[in-house]
C-alpha positions as CSV (number, residue, x, y, z in Angstrom):
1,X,6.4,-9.4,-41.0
2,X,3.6,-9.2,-43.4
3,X,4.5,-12.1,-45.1
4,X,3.9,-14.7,-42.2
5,X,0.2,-13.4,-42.2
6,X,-0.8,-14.8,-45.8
7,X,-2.8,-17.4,-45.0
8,X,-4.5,-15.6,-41.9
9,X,-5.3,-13.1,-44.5
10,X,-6.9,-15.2,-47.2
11,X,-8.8,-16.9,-44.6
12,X,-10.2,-13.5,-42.9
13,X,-11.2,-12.2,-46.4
14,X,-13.1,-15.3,-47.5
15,X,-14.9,-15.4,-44.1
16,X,-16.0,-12.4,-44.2
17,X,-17.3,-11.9,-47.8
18,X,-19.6,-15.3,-47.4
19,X,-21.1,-13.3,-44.5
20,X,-21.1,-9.6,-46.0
21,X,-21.9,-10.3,-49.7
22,X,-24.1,-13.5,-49.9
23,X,-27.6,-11.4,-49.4
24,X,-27.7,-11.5,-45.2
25,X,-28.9,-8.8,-43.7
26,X,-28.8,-7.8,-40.4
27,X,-27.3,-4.7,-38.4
28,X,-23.8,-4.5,-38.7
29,X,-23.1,-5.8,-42.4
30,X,-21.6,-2.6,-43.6
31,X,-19.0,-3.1,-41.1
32,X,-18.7,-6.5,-42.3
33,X,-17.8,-5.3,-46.0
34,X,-15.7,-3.0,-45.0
35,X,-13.9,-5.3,-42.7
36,X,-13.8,-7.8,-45.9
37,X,-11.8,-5.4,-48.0
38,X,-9.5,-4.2,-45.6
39,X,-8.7,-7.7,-45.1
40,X,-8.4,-8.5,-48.9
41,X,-6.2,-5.6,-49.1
42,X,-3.8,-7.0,-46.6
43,X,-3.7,-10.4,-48.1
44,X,-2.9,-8.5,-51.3
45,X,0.0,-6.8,-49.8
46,X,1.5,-9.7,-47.8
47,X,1.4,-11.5,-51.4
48,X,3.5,-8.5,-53.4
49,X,5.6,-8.6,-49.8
50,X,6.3,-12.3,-51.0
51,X,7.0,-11.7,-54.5
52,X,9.0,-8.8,-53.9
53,X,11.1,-9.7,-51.2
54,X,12.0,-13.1,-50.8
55,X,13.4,-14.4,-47.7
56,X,15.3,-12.1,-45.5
57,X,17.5,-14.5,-43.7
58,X,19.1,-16.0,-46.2
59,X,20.4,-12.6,-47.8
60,X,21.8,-11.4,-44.5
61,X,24.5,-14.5,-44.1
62,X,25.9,-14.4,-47.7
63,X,29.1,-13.9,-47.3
64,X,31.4,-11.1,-49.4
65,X,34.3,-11.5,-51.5
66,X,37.5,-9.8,-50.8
């Protein structure tokens, strides 16, 4: 499931670090940051999820050998 959430991810991270990190401040911005890492974090993970474990469906059909 992780793994369809890459791109959401990325974009969430990049968002907010221009807001958190760029020199803004205003009430709030820890939050911000901290909301920027977790978010970097995920995209992280969903990318090992990726390179780890390829597609699900296509191992679950392979048929066995007798």
């Amino acid at each position: 499931m992780m793994k369809n959430y890459t791109i959401l991810f990325l974009i969430l991270a990049l968002i907010t670090g221009l807001i958190s990190f760029t020199g803004l401040r205003f009430d709030g911005i820890e939050v911000l940051r901290v909301l920027c890492l977790i978010f970097t974090d995920l995209f992280m993970v969903s990318l090992f999820a990726k390179a780890l474990f390829p597609d699900a469906e296509k191992l679950r059909f392979q048929k066995v050998k007798k």
